[in-house]
C-alpha positions in Angstrom: -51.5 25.7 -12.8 -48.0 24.7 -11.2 -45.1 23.9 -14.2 -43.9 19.8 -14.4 -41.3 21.6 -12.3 -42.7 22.5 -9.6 -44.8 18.8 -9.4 -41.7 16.8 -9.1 -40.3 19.4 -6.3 -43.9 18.5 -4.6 -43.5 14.8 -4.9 -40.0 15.3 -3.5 -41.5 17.7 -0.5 -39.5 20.2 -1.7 -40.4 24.2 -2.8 -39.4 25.6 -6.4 -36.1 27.1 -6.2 -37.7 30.2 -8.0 -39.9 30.8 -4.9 -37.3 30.3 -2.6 -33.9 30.0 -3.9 -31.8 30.0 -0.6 -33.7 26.9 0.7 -32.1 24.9 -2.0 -28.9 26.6 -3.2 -27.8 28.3 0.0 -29.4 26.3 2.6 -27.5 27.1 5.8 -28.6 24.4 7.7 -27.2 21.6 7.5 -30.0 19.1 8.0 -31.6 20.6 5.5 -29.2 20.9 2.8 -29.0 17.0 3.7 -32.1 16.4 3.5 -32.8 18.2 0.2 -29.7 15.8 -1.7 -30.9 12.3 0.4 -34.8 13.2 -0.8 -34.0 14.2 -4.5 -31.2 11.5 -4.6 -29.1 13.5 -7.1 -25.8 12.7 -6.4 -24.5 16.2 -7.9 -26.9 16.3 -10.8 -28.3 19.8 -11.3 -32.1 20.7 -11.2 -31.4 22.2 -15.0 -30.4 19.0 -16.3 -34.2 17.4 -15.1 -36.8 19.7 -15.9 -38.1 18.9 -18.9 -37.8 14.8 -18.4 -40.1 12.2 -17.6 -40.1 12.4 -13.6 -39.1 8.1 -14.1 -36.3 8.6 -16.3 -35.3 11.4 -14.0 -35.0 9.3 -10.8 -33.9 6.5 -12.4 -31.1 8.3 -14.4 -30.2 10.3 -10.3 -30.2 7.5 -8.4 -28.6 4.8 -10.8 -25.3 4.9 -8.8 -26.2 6.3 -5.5 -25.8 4.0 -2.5 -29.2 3.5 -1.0 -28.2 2.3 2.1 -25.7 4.6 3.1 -26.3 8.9 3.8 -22.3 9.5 4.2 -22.9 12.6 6.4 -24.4 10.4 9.1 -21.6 7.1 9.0 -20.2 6.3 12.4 -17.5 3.7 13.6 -19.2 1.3 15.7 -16.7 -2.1 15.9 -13.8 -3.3 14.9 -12.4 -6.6 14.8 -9.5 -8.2 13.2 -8.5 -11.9 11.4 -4.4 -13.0 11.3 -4.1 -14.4 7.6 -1.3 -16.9 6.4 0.3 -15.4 3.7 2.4 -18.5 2.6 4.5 -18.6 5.1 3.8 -15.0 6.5 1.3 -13.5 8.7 -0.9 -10.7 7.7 -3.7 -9.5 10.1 -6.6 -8.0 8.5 -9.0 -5.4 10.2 -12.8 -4.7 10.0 -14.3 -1.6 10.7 -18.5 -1.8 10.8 -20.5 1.1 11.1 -24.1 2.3 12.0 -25.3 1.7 8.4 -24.5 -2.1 8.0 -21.4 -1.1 5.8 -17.7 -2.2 6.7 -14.2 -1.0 5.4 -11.4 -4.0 5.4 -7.7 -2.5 6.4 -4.5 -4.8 6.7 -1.5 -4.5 9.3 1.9 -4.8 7.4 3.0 -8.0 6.8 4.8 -9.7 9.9 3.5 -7.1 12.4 0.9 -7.8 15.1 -2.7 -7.3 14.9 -2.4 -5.4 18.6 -0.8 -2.2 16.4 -4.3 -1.9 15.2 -6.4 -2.9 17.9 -5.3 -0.8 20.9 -6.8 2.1 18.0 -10.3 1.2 18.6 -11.2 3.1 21.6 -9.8 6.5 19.8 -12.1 5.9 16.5 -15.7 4.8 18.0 -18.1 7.0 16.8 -16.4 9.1 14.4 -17.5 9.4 10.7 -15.3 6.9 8.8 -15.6 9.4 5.9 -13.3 12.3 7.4 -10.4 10.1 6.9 -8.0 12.5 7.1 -9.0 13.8 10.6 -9.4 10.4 12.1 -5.1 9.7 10.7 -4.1 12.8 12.1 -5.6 11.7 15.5 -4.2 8.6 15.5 -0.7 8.9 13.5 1.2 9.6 16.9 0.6 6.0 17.4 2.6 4.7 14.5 6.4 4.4 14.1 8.9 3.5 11.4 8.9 -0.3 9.9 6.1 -2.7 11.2 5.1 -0.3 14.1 3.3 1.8 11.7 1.2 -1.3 10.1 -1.9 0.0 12.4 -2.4 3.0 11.5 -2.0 2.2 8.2 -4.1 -1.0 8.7 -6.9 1.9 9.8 -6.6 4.6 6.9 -6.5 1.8 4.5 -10.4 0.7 5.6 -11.5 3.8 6.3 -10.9 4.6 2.0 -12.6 1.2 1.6 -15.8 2.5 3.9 -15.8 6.0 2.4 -15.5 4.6 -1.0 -18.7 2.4 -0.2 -20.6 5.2 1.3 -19.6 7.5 -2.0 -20.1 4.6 -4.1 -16.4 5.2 -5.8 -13.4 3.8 -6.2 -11.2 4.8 -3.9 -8.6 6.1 -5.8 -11.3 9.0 -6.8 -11.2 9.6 -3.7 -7.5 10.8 -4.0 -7.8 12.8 -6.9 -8.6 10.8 -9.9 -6.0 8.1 -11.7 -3.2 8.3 -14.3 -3.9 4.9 -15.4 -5.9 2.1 -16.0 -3.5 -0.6 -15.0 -0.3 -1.0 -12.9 3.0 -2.3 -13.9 3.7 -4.8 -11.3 7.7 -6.5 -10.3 8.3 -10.4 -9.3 10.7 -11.8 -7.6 12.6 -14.2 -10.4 12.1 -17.8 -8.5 15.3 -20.0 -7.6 15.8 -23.0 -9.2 17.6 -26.2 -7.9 19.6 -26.6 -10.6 20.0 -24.3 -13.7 17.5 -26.4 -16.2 15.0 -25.9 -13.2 15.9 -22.0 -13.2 15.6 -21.3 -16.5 12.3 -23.2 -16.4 10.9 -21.1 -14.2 12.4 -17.5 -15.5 10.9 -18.6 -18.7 7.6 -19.1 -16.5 7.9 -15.7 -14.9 8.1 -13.7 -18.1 6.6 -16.2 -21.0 3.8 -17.5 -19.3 2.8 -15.0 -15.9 3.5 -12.1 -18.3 5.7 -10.0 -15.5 7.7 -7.1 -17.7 9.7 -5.9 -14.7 11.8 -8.2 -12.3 13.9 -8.5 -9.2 16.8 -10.8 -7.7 18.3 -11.1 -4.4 22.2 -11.2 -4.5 24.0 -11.1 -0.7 26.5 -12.2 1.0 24.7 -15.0 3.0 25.5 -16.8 -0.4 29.5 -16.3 0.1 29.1 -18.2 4.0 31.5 -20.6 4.1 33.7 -19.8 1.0 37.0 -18.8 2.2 38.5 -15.8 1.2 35.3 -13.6 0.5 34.7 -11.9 3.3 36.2 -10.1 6.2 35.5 -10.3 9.7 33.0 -13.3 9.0 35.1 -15.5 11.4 33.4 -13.3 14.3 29.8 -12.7 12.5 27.6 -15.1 10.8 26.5 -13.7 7.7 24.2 -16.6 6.9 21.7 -14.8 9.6 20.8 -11.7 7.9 17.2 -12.4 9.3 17.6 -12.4 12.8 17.1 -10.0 15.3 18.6 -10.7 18.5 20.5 -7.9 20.3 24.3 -8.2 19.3 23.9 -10.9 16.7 24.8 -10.0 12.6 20.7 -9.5 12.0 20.3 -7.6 14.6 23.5 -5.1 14.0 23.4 -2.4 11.6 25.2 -1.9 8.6 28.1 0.3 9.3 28.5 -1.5 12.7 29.4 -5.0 11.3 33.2 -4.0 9.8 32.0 -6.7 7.2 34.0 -5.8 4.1 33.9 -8.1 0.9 36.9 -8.7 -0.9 37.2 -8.8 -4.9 36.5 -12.6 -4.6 33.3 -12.3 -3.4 33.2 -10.2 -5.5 33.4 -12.0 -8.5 30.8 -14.8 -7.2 27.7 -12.0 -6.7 28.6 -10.5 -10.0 28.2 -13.9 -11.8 25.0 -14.5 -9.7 23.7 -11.4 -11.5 25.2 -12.4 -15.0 23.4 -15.9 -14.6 20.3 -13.8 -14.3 20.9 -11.2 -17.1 21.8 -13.8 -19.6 18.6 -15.5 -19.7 16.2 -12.5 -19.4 18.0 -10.0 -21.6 18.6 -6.3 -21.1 14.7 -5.2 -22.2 13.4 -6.2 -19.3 14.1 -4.3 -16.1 16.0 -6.1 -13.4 16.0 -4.5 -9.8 18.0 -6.0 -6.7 17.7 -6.1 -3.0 19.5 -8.0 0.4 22.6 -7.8 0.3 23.6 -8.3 3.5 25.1 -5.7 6.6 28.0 -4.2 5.6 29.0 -0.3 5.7 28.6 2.8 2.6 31.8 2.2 2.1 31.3 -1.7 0.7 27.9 -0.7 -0.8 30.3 1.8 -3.4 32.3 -1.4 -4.2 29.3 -3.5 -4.8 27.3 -1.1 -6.9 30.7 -0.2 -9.3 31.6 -3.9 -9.6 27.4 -4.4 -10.8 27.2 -1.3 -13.4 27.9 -3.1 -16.3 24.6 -5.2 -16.1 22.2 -2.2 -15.7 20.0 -3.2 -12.9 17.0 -1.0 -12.4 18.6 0.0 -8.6 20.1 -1.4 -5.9 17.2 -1.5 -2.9 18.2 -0.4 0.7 22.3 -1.0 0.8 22.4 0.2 4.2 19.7 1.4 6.4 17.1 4.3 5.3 18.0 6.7 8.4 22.2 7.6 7.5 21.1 9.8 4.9 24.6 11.3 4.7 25.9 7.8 3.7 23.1 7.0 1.5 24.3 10.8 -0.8 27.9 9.3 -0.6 27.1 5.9 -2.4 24.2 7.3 -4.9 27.1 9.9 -5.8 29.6 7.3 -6.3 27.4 4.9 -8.3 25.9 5.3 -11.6 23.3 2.4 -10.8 20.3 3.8 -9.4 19.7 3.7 -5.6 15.8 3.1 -3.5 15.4 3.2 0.2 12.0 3.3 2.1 10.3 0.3 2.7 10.3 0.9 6.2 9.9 4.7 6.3 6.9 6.0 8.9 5.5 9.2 7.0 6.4 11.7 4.8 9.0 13.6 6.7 12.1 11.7 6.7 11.3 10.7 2.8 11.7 14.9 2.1 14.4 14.3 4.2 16.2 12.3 1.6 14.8 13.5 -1.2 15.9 17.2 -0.6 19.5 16.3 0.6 19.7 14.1 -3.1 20.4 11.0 -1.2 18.6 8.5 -3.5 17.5 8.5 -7.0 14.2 6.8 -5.7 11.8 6.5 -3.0 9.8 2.9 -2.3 7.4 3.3 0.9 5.3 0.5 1.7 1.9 1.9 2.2 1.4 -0.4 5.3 3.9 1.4 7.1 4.3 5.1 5.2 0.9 6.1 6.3 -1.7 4.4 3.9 -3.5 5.8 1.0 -3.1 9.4 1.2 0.0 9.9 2.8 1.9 8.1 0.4 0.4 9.7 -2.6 1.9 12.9 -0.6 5.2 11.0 -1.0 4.6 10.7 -4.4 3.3 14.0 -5.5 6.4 15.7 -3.5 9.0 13.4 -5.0 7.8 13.9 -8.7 8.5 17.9 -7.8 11.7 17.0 -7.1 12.2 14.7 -10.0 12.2 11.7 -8.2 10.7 8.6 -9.1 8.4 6.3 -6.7 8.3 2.2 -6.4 6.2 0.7 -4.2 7.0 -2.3 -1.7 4.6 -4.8 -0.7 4.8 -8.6 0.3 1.3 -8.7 1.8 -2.6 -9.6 1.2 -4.6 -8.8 -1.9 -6.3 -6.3 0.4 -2.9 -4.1 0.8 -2.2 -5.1 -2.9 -5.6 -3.1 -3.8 -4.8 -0.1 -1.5 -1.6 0.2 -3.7 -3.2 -0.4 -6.6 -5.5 2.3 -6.4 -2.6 5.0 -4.8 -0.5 3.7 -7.9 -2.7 4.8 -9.7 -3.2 8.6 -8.8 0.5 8.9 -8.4 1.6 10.1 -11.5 5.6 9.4 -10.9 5.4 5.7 -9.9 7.1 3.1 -11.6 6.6 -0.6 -10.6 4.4 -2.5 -7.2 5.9 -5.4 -5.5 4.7 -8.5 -6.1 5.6 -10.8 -3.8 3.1 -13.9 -3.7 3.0 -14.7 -7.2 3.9 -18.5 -6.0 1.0 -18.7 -3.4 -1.6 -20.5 -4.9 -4.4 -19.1 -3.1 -3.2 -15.4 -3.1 -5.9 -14.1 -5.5 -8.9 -16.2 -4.0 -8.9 -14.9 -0.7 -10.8 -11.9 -2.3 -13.5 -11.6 -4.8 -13.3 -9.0 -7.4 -15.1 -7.8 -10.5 -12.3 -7.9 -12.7 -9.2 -9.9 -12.5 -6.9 -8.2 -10.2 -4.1 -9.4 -12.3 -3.2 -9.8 -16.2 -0.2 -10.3 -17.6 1.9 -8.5 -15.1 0.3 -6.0 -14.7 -3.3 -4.9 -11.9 -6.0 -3.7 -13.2 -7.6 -0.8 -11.3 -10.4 -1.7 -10.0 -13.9 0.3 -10.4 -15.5 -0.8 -7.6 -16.4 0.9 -4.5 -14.2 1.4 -1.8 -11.0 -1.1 -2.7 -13.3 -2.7 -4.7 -13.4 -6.3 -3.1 -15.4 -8.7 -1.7 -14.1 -11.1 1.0 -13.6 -14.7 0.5 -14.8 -16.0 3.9 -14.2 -19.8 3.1 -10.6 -19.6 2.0 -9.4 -16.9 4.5 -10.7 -19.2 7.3 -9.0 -22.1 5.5 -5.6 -20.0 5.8 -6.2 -18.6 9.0 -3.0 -18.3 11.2 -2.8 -22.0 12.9 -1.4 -20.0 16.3 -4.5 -17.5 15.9 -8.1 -18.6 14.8 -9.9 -16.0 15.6 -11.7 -14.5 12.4 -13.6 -11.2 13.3 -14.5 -11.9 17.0 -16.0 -9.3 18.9 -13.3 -7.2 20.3 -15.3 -5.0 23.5 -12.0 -6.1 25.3 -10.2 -2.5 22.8 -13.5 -0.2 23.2 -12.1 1.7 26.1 -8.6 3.7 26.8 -8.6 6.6 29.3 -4.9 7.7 28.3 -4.6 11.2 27.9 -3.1 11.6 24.4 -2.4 15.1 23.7 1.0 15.9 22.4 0.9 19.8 24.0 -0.1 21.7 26.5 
């Protein structure tokens, strides 16, 4: 008389492990080991743990989180398409990556680059197993570069966690290893005010009301334009047009290039900029700064000894992120913390900083340091060196979720960027289980994948007026012939 045992293994189409233990334990082929775990739907649950149950309760209990419409070992890239979404004023494009099983990843391009960084990809992913995620960015990585370049690469590792999350049925940030917590301190930008009732007003709001614990101010030198004796060598550059990028204009010049020097009356006006600030949210709360305008190490020293005093949390990318000598001059001369990154292509050049001492913290964006993975390899190599990690990001809450979750298995981060806390419609353009925000801080979602849901009507109501298209098939991108080995 066969054992309850060896029933459910018949029911299943399957033979007793005792008779045959290699089929089951040591299977060597592969279809069969596949079969054995899609037929028994297990999910990792040992036979020992069943034996002696009801066969219901047995299924029910094996299958309760299982994905039934996905077998992960079979996924393959079939399409991908793209949407440009306003973000206020700012364009974010947003990818879709669909598959064989009728499941689809969402990425997103960094914030102000083109949806063409992600695109001209397709042709090198069709057909591969979204699921190997690491394989498909180290085939594609030679196509991304420092600042909004890399924004399609990163647009692509970013859905492929969503798909393999989906096909797992996990959270993505399992995926990387587990988390260190269960929410994620977030920064804000403190709003301007148009007068200083209207500021405090809205300070108050930021903290009181939104809940934010950690903050940031912009302090340049666009504000000294047109206040005589503040600045040198403004009568040749105009330093009101830090945001341009014409060749040979000031926005388009770097830092040590300009000869902009500020003198101790300009001085004086940023300093009581920051003092205005300090006074009305206190010294408990964290206050970090950023833009100060292009001018060389030597006028970032003066600028970071005149701020000490107030204690800001650091002073965010003085000069650019490549003169690594400069950036170890002004970090030694300072007592103020210093952060560079934001528009830092993979890992390499942040060791590069990180081992020469050169800043006292790192702050990729993940939608142009690589995505997921690769910045939780930032991470994990800064924290060796004891160096802390802030994350940028001024984009979608589909980036915002990627963060979230590589926040969150990064043990030595700090504070996200939040940088649409004033866009109304921010948080409905997704859908999500939880609230993706309380009090200042994002919850971690438990979701699959990123754990989202789209919100087709209000993306297509914020769709990029210049740009309609929303997911359009894209056979246009499934074919490239270039030969795109980097040796011989």
């Amino acid at each position: 008389m066969k054992t309850p045992s060896q029933k459910f293994l018949d029911r299943l189409g399957l033979k007793d492990p005792e008779q045959d233990p290699i089929e089951i334990h040591h299977a060597q082929n592969e279809n069969g080991r596949r079969a054995f775990f899609k037929k028994a739907g297990l999910g990792g649950v040992m036979l020992g743990s069943f034996m002696f149950s009801p066969i219901e309760d047995t299924l029910a209990q094996a299958t309760s989180k299982v994905n039934k419409n996905s077998s992960p070992a079979d996924l393959k890239i079939t399409d991908m398409r793209y949407a440009v979404v306003m973000n206020g004023h700012g364009r974010c494009p947003i990818i879709r990556i669909d598959t064989n099983q009728g499941i689809s990843g969402y990425g997103e391009v960094r914030d102000g680059a083109s949806w063409r960084y992600a695109m001209f990809l397709k042709s090198r992913i069709l057909g591969m197993n979204p699921c190997n995620v690491d394989l498909i960015f180290k085939r594609i990585k030679q196509f991304g570069f420092h600042a909004r370049q890399g924004g399609g690469v990163c647009a692509v590792e970013m859905a492929l966690w969503d798909l393999a999350g989906k096909a797992y049925n996990v959270p993505a940030y399992q995926l990387l290893g587990g988390k260190f917590r269960d929410k994620v301190r977030l920064y804000a930008d403190t709003p301007e005010g148009k007068d200083e009732a209207d500021f405090t007003a809205k300070v108050n709001r930021r903290m009181d009301v939104e809940g934010y614990t950690f903050l940031k101010m912009d302090f340049g030198i666009e504000l000294l334009k047109g206040i005589p004796g503040t600045t040198v060598n403004s009568n040749f550059w105009d330093i009101g047009r830090q945001w341009t990028n014409e060749p040979m204009t000031y926005g388009g010049t770097e830092h040590p290039f300009t000869q902009v020097q500020i003198t101790d009356k300009g001085l004086d006006i940023l300093v009581q900029r920051i003092a205005k600030v300090r006074e009305k949210i206190g010294y408990e709360v964290p206050l970090a700064s950023d833009h100060y305008g292009h001018f060389d190490h030597n006028n970032a020293i003066r600028l970071g000894r005149a701020v000490e005093k107030y204690r800001l949390a650091w002073l965010e990318d003085l000069i650019p992120w490549k003169f690594t000598d400069h950036w170890k001059m002004i970090s030694d001369a300072i007592e103020t913390p210093t952060l560079t990154g934001e528009d830092i292509y993979l890992k390499e050049e942040f060791i590069k900083l990180i081992d020469a001492r050169a800043v006292d913290m790192v702050h990729p964006d993940l939608a142009t340091s690589g995505g997921l993975l690769e910045t939780k390899k930032i991470g994990d190599y800064a924290e060796e060196k004891g160096v802390a990690m802030a994350l940028h990001f001024a984009g979608t809450p589909i980036s915002f979720l990627a963060n979230v979750h590589c926040a969150a298995a990064t043990q030595n981060f700090v504070a996200l960027e939040h940088h649409s806390v004033d866009v109304d419609y921010w948080t409905s353009l997704v859908k999500t289980k939880v609230p993706m925000i309380e009090k200042g801080f994002a919850i971690v979602p438990e979701a699959p994948g990123l754990g989202f849901e789209l919100n087709e009507d209000v993306v297509k109501k914020h769709l990029d007026p210049e740009n309609k298209t929303y997911f359009a098939p894209s056979s246009e991108w499934d074919v490239d012939r270039s030969w795109d080995r980097l040796w011989s």
